[in-house]
C-alpha positions in Angstrom: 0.0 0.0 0.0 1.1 3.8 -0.8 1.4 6.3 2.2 -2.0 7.8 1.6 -3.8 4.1 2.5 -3.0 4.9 6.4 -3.9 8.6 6.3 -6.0 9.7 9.1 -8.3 13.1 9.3 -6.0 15.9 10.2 -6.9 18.9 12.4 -5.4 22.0 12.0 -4.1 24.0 14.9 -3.5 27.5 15.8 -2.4 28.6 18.4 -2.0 32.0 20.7 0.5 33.0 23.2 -0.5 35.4 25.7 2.1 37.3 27.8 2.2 40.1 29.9 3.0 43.1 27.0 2.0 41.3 23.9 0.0 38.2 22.5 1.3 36.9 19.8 -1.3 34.0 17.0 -0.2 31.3 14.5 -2.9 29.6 12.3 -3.3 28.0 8.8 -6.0 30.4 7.4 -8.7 28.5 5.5 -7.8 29.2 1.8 -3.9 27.8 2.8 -5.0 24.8 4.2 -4.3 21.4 2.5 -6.2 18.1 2.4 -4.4 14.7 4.6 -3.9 13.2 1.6 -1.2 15.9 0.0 2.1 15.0 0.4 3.3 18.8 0.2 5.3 20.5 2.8 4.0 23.6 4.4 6.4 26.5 4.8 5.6 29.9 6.8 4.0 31.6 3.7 1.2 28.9 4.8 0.6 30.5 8.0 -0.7 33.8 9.2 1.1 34.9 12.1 1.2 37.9 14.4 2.8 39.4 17.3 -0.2 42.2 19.0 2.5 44.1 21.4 0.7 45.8 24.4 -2.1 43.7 24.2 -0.7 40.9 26.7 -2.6 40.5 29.7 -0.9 43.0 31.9 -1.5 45.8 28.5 -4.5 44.8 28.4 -6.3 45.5 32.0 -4.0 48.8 31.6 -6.2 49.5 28.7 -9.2 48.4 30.2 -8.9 50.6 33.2 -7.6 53.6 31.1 -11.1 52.7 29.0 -13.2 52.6 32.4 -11.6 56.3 33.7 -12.1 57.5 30.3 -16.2 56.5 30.5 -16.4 58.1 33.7 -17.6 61.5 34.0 -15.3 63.6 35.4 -17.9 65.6 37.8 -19.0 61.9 39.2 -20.4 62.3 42.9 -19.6 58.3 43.3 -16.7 57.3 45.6 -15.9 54.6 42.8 -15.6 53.6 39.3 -17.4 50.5 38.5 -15.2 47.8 36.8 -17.7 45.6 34.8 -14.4 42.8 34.3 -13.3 42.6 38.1 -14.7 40.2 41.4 -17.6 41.7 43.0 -16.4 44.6 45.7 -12.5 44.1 44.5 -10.9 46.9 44.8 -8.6 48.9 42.3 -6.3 52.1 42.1 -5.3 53.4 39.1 -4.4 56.4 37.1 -2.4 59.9 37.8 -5.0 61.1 40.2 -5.3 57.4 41.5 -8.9 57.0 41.2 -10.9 54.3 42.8 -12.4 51.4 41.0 -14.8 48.3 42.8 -15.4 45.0 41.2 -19.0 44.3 39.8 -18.4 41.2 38.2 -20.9 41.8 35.6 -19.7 39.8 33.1 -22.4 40.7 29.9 -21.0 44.6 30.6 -17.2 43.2 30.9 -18.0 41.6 27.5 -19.1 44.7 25.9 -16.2 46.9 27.4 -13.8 44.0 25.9 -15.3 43.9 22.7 -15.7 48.2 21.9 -11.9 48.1 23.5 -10.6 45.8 21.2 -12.4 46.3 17.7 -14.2 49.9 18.0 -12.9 51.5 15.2 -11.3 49.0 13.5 -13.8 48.2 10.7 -14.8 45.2 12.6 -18.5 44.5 12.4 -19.4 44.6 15.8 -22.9 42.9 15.1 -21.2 39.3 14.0 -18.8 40.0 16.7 -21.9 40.1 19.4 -23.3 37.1 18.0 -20.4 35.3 17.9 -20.3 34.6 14.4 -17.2 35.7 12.8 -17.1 33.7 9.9 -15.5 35.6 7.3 -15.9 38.8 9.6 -11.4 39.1 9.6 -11.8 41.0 13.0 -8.5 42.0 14.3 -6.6 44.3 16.7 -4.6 47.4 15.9 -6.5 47.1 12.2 -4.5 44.1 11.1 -7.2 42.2 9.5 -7.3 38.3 9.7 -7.3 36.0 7.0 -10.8 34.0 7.6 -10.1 30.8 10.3 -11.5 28.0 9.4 -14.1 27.2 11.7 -12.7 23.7 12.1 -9.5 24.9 13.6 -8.7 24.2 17.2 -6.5 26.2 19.3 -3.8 25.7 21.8 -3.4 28.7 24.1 -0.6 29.3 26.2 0.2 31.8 29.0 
């Protein structure tokens, strides 16, 4: 028998890295990928991949909180800023004048907040992004659009 009689189903990977400063993604975009039975080597040109710097973790609730002082009215009579994203009643200090934020853990508002953070004003259609359908939508950070992802494509993420 020839090498393709023992060829299985293969699933594509991608996978994300996400660090303090800067995530970084690797995946086979959907037009690039190649069927189990074709013998043919893959080389980088096959892959999109992208390094997103200050939007690791640690960049990330920066932004976040920098978002949530920027929403809050400046003449506010409350002693705190609500964080939509944090434990209910966890306290936070940030910013020059070091002002107070408390946890609501409200997580529908925390994915709102994420979401206008992230791809307000990029082009993204925000619609397919609140349904969760993103199939051929190429949302992306910063304005670097995404190649579309198959939606067959697991990922590995890593911290």
């Amino acid at each position: 028998g020839g090498a393709g009689e023992h060829a299985q189903e293969v699933s594509v990977l991608g996978a994300m890295d996400l660090g303090g400063s800067s995530t970084q993604i690797v995946y086979q975009p959907k037009d690039k990928q190649k069927g189990a039975d074709e013998a043919t080597p893959l080389s980088m040109a096959d892959f999109f991949v992208h390094s997103y710097l200050s939007y690791g973790v640690d960049k990330a609730k920066e932004r976040l909180w920098d978002t949530l002082l920027a929403k809050s009215t400046e003449d506010s009579t409350d002693d705190h800023i609500s964080n939509p994203c944090d434990f209910v009643g966890r306290p936070e200090v940030w910013g020059s004048d070091a002002r107070s934020m408390m946890g609501t853990g409200d997580v529908a508002a925390c994915q709102r907040v994420i979401k206008e953070m992230l791809f307000d004003g990029s082009g993204c259609d925000l619609g397919a992004v609140e349904s969760g359908d993103l199939t051929g939508v190429g949302c992306g950070l910063d304005g670097v659009r995404h190649p579309p992802i198959d939606t067959n494509t697991q990922f590995i993420a890593m911290s």
